[in-house]
C-alpha positions as CSV (number, residue, x, y, z in Angstrom):
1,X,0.0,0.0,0.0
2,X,3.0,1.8,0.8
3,X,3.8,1.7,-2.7
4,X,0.6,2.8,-4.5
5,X,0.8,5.6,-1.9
6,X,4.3,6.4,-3.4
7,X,3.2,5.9,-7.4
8,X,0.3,7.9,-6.7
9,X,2.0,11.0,-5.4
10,X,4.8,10.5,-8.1
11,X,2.0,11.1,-10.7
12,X,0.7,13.9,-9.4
13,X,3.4,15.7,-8.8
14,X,4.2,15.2,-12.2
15,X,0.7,16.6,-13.3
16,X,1.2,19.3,-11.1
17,X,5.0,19.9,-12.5
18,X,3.9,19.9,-16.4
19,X,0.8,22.6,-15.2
20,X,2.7,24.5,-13.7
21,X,5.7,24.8,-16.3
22,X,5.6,27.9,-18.7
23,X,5.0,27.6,-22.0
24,X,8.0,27.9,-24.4
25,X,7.6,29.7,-28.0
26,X,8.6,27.7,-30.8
27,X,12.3,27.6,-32.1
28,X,12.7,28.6,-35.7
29,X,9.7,31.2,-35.8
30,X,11.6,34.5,-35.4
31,X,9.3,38.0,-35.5
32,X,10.7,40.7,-37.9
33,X,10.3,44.2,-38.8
34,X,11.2,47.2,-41.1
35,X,11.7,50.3,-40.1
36,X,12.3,53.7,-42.4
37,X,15.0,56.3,-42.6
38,X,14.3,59.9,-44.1
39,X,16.5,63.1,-44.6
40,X,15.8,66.2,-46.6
41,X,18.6,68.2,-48.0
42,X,17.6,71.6,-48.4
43,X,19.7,75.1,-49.6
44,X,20.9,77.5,-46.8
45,X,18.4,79.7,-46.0
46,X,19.0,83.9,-46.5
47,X,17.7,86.8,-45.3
48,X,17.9,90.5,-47.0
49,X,16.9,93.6,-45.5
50,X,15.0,94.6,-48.7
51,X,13.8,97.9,-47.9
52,X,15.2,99.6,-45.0
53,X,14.3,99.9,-41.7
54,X,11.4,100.5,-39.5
55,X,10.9,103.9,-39.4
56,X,8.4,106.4,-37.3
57,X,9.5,109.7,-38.9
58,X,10.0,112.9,-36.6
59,X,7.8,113.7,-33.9
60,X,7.8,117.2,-32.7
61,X,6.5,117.1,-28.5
62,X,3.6,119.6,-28.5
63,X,3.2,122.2,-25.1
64,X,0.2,119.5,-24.7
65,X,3.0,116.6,-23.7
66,X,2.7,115.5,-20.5
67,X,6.4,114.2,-18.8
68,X,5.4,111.3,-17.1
69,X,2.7,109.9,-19.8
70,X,3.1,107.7,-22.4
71,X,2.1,108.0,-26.3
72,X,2.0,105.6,-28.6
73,X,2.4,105.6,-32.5
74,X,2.2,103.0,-35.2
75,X,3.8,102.2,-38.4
76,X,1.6,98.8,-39.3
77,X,3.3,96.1,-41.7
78,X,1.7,97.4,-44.9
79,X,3.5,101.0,-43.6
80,X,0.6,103.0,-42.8
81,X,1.5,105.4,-39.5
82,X,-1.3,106.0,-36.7
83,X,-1.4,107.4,-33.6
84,X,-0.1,111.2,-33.9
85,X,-2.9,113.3,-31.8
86,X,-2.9,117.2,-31.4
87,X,-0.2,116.5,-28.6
88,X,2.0,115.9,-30.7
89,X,3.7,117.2,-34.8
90,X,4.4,114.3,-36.6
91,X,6.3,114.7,-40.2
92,X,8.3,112.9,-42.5
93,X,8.1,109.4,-44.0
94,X,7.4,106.4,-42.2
95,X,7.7,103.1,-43.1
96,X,7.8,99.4,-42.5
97,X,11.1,97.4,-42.7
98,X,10.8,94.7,-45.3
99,X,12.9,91.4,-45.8
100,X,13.0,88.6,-48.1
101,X,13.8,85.2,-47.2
102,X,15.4,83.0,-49.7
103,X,15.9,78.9,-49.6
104,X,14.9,76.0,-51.2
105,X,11.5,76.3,-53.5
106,X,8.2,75.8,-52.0
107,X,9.5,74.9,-48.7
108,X,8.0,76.5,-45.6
109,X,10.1,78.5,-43.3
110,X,9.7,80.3,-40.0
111,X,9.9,83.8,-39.7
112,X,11.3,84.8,-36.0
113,X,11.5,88.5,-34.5
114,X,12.8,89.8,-31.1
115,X,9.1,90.8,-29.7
116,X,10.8,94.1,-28.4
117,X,13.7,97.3,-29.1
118,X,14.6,99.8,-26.6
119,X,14.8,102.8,-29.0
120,X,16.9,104.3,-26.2
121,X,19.1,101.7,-25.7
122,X,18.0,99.9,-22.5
123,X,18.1,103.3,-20.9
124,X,16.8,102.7,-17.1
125,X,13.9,105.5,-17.9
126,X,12.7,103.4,-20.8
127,X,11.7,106.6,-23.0
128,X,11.0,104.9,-26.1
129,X,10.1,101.3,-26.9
130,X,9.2,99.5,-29.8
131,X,6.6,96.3,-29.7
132,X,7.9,94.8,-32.7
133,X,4.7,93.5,-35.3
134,X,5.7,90.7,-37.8
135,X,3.5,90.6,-40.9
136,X,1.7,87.4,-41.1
137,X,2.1,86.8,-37.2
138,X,-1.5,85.5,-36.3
139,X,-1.0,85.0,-32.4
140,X,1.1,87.2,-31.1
141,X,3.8,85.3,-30.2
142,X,6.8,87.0,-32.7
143,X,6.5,84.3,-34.9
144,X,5.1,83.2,-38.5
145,X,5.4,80.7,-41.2
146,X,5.8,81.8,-44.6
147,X,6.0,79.8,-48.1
148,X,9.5,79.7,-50.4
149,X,7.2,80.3,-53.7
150,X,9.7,79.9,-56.3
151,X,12.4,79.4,-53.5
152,X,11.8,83.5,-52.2
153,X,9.1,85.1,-49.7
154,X,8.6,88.5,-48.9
155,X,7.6,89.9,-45.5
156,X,7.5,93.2,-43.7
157,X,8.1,93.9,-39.8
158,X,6.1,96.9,-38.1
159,X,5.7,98.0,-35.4
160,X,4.2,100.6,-32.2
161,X,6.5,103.4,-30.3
162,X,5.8,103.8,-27.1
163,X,6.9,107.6,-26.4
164,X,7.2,108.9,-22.7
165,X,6.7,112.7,-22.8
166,X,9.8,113.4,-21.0
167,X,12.0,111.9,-23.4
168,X,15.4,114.2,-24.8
169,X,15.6,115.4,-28.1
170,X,17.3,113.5,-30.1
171,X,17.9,110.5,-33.0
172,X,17.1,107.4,-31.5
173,X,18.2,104.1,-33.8
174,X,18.4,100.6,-32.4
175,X,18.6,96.9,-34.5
176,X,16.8,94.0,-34.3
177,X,17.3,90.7,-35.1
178,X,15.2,88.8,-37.7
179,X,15.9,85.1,-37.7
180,X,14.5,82.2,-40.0
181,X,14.5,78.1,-40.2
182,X,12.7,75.4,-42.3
183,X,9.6,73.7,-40.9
């Protein structure tokens, strides 16, 4: 009895042994895959100051200018100038600053501005400012993408002054950069 005890435990700790082993994947069944590479070669991209610079003509203070308030004129990115009131004389011509970018035909690039110029250059006072406008600039954000028809685009950067009244006479000129990179 001993023994049937025995053979009868052997067997089922063999059942219980092959249930409880893992099952093994089949030898000689290997998965595979492809997988792509890509690259685009493009032209260096170029950008020309086509037609000057961003300019707000002369502004003559009035005896109607306030020292510590704040005016504001516009040159827009088609170059037409607001904001001159009876404070202040405003002559001359003004106009947007316009660029062409130039790359690789029918590509699209990014146009990038700095979002700001300190006219006075980073004076503490901050007399005159500039809140830099990029044509084609939907959101704000100093930014916009722009087509290489024919391998060129042309775009224009304008732009609003912010005058404080108390600001010395003088010429005020400051640059600012204008960057661009393929999408």
């Amino acid at each position: 009895m001993f023994n049937q005890f025995k053979k009868t435990a052997l067997v089922a700790a063999a059942g219980l042994a092959f249930v409880a082993t893992p099952a093994f994947a089949a030898d000689g069944n290997p998965a595979t895959e492809t997988g792509t590479a890509k690259v685009r070669i493009l032209q260096p991209l170029s950008i020309d100051n086509s037609g000057g610079l961003l300019d707000f003509g002369v502004l003559v203070k009035g005896t109607g200018v306030a020292a510590g308030s704040y005016y504001n004129f516009n040159v827009a990115t088609d170059g037409t100038f607001g904001g001159c009131d009876a404070a202040w004389a405003c002559s001359a011509t003004k106009s947007a600053a316009d660029f062409t970018v130039t790359g690789a035909a029918d590509e699209t690039v990014q146009v990038t501005i700095d979002p700001s110029v300190d006219l006075d250059g980073n004076a503490a006072q901050d007399y005159l400012v500039v809140a830099l406008d990029l044509e084609g600039d939907t959101d704000s954000d100093s930014d916009a993408d722009v087509t290489l028809t024919g391998g060129s685009a042309d775009f224009s950067v304008g732009g609003t002054l912010t005058v404080r009244g108390d600001v010395p006479t003088g010429t005020y000129t400051q640059t600012f950069d204008v960057s661009a990179e393929y999408l």
